[in-house]
N, C-alpha and C positions, 0 to 999 in steps of 0.2 A: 021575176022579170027585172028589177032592180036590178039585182045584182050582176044582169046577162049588160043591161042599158050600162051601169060604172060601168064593166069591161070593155064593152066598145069604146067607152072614151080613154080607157086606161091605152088601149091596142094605136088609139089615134094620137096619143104622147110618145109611144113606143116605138113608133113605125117609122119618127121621122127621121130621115137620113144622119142626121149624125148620133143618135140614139142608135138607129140600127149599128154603126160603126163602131159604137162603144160595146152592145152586146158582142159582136164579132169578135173585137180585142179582146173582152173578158172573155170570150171561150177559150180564144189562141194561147192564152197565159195561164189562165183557168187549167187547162189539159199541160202545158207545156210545162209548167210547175208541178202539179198532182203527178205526172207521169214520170219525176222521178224515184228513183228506189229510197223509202223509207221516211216518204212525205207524203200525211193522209188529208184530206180535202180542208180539217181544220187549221192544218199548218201553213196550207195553202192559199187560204182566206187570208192567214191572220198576216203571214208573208204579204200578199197583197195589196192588203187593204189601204197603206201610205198610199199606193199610186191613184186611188180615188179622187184624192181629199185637196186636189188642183179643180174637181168640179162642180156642177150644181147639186144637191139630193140627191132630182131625180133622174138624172145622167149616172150620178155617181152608182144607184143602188139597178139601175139597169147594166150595167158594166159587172154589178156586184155578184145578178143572175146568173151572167154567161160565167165567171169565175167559180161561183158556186158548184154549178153544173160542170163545169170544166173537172174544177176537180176534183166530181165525185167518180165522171169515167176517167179518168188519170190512175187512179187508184186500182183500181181494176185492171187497168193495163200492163201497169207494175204486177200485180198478181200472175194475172197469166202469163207474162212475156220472161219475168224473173222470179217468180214464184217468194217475190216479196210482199206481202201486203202493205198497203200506206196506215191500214187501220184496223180494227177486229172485224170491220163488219165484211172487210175483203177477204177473210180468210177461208168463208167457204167457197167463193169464188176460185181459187189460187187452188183447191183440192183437184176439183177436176180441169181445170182452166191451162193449167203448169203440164198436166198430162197431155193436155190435148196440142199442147205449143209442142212437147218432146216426139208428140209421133208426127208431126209436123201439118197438123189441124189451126196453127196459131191463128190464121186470117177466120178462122172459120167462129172459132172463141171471141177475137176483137169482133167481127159481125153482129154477131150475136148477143155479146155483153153492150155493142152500141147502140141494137135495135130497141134489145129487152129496155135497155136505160129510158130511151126515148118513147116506147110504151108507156111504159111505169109513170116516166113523170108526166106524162099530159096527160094520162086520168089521173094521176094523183094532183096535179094542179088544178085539172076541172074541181074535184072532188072539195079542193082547197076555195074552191069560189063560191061554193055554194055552202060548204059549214061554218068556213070563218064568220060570216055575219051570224051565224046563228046561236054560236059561242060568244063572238060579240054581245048580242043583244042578253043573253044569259050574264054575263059579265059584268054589263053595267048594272043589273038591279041586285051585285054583289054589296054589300058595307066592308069596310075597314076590317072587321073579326072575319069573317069568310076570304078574305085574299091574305090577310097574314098566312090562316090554316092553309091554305091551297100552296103559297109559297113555301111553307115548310114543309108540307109535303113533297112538293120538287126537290127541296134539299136532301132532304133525310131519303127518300127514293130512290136517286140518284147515286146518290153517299152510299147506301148501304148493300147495292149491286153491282159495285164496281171495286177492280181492285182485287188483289190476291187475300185483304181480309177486311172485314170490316172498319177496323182497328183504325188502319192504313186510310182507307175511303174518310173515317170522320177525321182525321189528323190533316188529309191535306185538307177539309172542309176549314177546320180552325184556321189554317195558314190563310185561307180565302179571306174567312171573313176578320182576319188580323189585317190585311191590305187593305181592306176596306175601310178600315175604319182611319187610317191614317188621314190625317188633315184636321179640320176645325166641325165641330157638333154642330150641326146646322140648327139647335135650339139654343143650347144655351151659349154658343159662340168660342166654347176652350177649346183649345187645341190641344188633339190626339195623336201619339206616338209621331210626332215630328222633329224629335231629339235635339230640337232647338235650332232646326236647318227653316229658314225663308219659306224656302222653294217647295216645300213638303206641306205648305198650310193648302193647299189648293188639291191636296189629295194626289195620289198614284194614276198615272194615264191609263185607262183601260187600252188604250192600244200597245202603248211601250211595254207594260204588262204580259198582252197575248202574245207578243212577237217573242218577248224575250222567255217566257215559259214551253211556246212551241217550239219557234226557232231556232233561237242561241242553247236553249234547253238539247234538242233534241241533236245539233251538230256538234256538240262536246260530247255527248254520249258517241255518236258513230265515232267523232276521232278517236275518244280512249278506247275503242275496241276496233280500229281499222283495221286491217287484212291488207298485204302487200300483195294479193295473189290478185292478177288480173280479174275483172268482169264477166263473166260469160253470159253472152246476148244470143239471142234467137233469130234469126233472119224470119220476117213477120213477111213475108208475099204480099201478092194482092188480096185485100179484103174480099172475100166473096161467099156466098151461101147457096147451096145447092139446091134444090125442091127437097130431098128428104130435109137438108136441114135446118128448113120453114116449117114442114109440118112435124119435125119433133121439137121445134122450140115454142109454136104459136099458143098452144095452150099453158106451157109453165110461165111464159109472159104474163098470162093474164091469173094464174094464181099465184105468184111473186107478188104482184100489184093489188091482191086482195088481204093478203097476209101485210103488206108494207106499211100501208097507209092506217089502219088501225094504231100498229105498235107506234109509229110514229109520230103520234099524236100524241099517244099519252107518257106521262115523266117517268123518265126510266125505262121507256118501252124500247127506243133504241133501234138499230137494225139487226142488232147480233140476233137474237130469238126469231125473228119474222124469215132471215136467211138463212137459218139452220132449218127451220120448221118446213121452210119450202123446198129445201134439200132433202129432207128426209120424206116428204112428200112426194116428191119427183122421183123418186130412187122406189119408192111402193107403190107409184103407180105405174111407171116406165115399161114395158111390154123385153126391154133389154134390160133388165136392172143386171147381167151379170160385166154391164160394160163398165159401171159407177165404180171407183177407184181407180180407172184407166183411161178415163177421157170422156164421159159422156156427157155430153151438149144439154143435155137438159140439166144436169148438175148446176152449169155455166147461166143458163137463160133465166129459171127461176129466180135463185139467188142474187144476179145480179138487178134483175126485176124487183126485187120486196127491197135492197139497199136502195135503190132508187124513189120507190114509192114512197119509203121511207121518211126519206131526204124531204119528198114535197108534203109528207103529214109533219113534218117538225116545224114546218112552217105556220100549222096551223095555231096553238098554243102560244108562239113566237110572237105572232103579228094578234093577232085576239086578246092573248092576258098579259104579255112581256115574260112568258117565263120562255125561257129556252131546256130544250131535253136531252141537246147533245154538247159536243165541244164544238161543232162547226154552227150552231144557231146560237151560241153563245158570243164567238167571234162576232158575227154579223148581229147580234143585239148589240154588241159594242160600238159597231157601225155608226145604230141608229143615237146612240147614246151620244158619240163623238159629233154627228150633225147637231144635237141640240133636236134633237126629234124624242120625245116620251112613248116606247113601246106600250100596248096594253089595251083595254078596250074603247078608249077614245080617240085611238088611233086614226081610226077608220075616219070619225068625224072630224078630228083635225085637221088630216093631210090625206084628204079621199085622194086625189088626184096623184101623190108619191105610192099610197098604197097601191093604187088598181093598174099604174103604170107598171107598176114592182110585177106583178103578178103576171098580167099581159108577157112583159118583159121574160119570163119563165119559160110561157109559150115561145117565145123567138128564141130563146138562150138553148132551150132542148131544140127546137128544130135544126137551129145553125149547127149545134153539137153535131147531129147525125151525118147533116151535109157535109159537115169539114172532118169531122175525124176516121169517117170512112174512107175518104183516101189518102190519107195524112197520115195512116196506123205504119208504113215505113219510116218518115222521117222523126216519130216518136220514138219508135227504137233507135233510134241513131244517137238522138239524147240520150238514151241509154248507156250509151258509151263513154260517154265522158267518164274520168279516173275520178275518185270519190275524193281526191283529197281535193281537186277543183271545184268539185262540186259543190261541196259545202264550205270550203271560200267563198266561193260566191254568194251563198244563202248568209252567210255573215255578213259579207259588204251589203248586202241590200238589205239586210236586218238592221246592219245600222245605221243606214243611210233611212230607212222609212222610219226610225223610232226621232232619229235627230231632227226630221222636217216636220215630226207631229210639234213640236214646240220652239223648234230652233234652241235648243237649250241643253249644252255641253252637261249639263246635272244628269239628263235624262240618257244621258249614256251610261254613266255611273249605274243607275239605278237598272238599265238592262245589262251590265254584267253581272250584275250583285243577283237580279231575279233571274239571268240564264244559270248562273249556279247555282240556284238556288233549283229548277228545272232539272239540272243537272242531277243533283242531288236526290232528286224526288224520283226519278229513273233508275238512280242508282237502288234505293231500299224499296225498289216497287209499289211508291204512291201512285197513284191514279192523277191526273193531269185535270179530269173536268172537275169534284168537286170544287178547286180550290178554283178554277174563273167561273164556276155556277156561284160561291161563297162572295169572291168579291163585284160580281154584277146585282148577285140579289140581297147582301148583306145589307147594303143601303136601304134598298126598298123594304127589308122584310123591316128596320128600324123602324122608319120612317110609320108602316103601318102600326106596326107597336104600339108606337105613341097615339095614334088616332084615336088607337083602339079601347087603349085605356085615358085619354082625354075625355070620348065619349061617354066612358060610364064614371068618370070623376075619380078612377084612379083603383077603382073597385075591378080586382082579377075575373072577375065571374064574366066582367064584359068582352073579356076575351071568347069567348062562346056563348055573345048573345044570340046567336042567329043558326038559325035549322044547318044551313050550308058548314058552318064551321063546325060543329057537333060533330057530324056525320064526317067530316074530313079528318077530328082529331082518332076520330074513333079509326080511321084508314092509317094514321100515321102508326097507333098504338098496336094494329097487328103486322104492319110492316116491321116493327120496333121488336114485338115479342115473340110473330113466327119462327122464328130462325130455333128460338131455345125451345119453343113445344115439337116443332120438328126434330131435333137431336134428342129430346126425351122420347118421344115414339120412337124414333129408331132405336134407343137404346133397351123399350123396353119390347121392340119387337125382337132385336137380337138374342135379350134374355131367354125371352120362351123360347127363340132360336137353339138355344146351348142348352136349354132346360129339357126340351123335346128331344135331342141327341143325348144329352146324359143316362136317360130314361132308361132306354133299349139298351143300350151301353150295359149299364149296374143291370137289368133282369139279364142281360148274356150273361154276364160275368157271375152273376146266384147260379144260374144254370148250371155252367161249367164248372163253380164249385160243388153243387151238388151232384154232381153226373160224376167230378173226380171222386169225390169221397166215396160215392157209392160204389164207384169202381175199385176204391182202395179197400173197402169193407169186404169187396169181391175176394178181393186175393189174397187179403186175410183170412174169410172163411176156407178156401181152397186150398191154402197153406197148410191149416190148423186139420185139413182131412186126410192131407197127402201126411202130414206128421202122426197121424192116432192111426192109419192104414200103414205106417208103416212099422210103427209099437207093436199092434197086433203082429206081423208079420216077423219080428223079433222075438216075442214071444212065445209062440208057434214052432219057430227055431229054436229056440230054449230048450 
């Protein structure tokens, strides 16, 4: 009941007219930005998130909702309408979504991906109100060695599931937490990797950071690979959904949203898994599965249902321990960072009134989503059109006009074109993007614990796992660390007996066939040696 009583007051910070106005804005931008080609919700945050930082918190982080939300259906939209994803977790969306635009079902896909969306996150927001306090309250009777191990867990989790190989995942990890560490030791006061520049003792802005790793990052890569060939868009109709195609999407709504919200909770859990699982689910249970590769609506509703649910389980973790599980709760832990707000479990008792607004704020940011992008889903394709070399001019100009108002300070341009090639670069040899802003968001903190931890026990390593909870977490880290290599020895020694068990059959045919020829050969030797004595005799005879 607590927890229902904060929401009402959260709902009655949220509700007031120019609150409601910011949510509205943050969906309009939110979607307007997410919806175009090859911009996923994180990039869209991080793009953003300057335009906040003229307001108060909790103005700022209800504005932050409707962007959130904006552009996680943005994303989606780009899937079905250009068969681009903004992010992995759109891409099973864009399998059947892309089809169902081509036979000319597109309204019927955008409907559907904005119903499902809007399903998804208001139980996955309820769901978020009633376990965040209870991870909360688990949380705080955490010590120092229990949140180290749980943070390293998100590191190494994250790290070692992302990425074309592991290798690649810990390598941007190091780059993370090399940023991090830049500026002055907050114990003993020396300054780190600041190559003797002023301006570097006060550390690397986590926003100049996101912007220029997602954004400048990500439009130098489209430029060196632009295409002079026109665009081709899809004429998106009016949005509308028919009765059959309620009652084939109402139920993968509601197991989208059951798959979502688990994975999303936990580090590493992500939407890619929860949206594949519920695709593959819908497609074995569908009564049409021979329509899946060609456009079928459940394809669309699940999966974009579990990304969604997703989205509001990442929250959960986020606003309860400070860890973030994606690149888009990362962004927005940054958010909180840059207000001068401490993510984690004393959040709640700090700043009740920012959180429960925040939250509230979700419920309005997905409902106004539904209202306005359902009939809006033409003039999002229209964005569409726009020629990509303007496009991402633009996302430059306002890349570098948000990173220059976070300081007023001509340095901090420097430093986002040095970190967008640096983005660049990480694109190019196919590093992964999250460890390395998971590295330099929790690099600090995981330090900071460090030292508590071993403060507390006078410098003695064992107090790094004085406590049940951290045991139990190092011992989680050490089989995320070692399954990969017992996995690849079972496989190898299942393929052996694989090859061992064909050998077999193999060498007894081949004894066979040598002994069947020889016996054959012994044959027509004896038969030889009779036709030659039957014919002596018969020589002889003649004699």
């Amino acid at each position: 009941m607590d927890s229902l009583n904060l929401l009402m007051e959260g709902f009655a910070t949220a509700a007031t007219p120019m609150n409601l106005l910011y949510a509205f804005i943050g969906v309009i931008l939110g979607t307007a930005v997410g919806v175009l080609p090859g911009i996923g919700p994180a990039m869209a945050v991080a793009l953003l998130l300057p335009v906040t930082y003229a307001l108060g918190p909790t103005s700022a982080f209800i504005m932050f909702a409707g962007i959130y939300y904006g552009g996680m259906y943005g994303g989606s939209t780009t899937s079905i309408l250009l068969n681009t994803p903004g992010e992995s977790s759109t891409v099973i969306t864009a399998i059947e979504g892309h089809k169902m635009a081509k036979a000319g079902r597109a309204a019927q896909a955008l409907a559907t991906a904005a119903i499902g969306s809007f399903v998804a996150g208001t139980i996955g927001t309820a769901l978020l109100v009633f376990f965040a306090p209870v991870v909360v309250d688990f949380a705080v009777s955490l010590g120092a060695p229990s949140y180290l191990a749980i943070m390293l867990l998100a590191l190494l989790a994250v790290t070692a599931v992302l990425g074309k190989s592991r290798l690649r995942g810990f390598a941007a990890l190091g780059l993370g937490l090399a940023i991090g560490l830049v500026g002055i030791d907050p114990v003993s006061g020396q300054q780190r990797l600041v190559f003797g520049q002023p301006l570097l003792s006060d550390g690397l802005d986590i926003v100049v950071v996101a912007v220029a790793i997602f954004a400048i990052g990500e439009a130098l890569w489209i430029a060196a690979h632009l295409r002079r060939n026109p665009m081709q868009t899809i004429p998106v109709g009016r949005p509308w959904m028919g009765k059959d195609d309620f009652k084939r999407s109402w139920k993968p709504w509601l197991r989208g949203t059951a798959y979502g919200f688990p994975f999303g909770a936990l580090p590493a859990g992500g939407a890619e898994i929860p949206t594949f699982l519920s695709y593959v689910t819908e497609k074995r249970l569908s009564k049409r599965p021979e329509e899946f590769g060609h456009g079928a609506i459940e394809g669309v509703a699940g999966p974009e249902a579990a990304n969604n649910a997703s989205a509001a389980g990442t929250l959960t973790p986020m606003l309860a321990l400070g860890l973030p599980t994606n690149a888009t709760a990362a962004v927005m832990l940054a958010a909180f960072i840059q207000y001068g707000i401490q993510p984690g479990p004393l959040l709640f008792d700090s700043e009740p009134e920012l959180v429960w607004a925040l939250i509230a704020s979700l419920f309005i940011g997905n409902t106004l989503l539904l209202l306005i992008n359902l009939p809006l889903a033409p003039l999002w394709a229209k964005l569409l059109q726009i020629p990509r070399p303007y496009l991402y001019a633009g996302i430059l100009f306002f890349a570098t006009l948000g990173a220059y108002a976070v300081n007023m300070q001509a340095f901090d341009l420097v430093i986002l074109l040095v970190l967008g090639l640096l983005g660049f670069a990480m694109r190019r040899y196919g590093l992964p993007i999250l460890p390395l802003v998971l590295g330099l968001i929790l690099g600090p903190r995981v330090e900071e614990e460090l030292r508590k931890s071993l403060q507390l026990s006078a410098g003695d390593i064992s107090g790094l796992w004085s406590e049940p909870i951290a045991i139990g977490t190092y011992i989680i880290i050490l089989l995320v660390l070692v399954w990969p290599f017992i996995a690849r020895l079972w496989k190898r020694g299942r393929s052996n007996k694989t090859q061992a068990s064909m050998v077999t059959p193999r060498t007894s045919a081949a004894h066979e066939a040598s002994v069947g020829s020889s016996s054959s050969r012994r044959v027509d030797s004896d038969s030889s040696l009779t036709r030659h004595s039957s014919t002596g005799k018969k020589d002889g005879e003649l004699s």
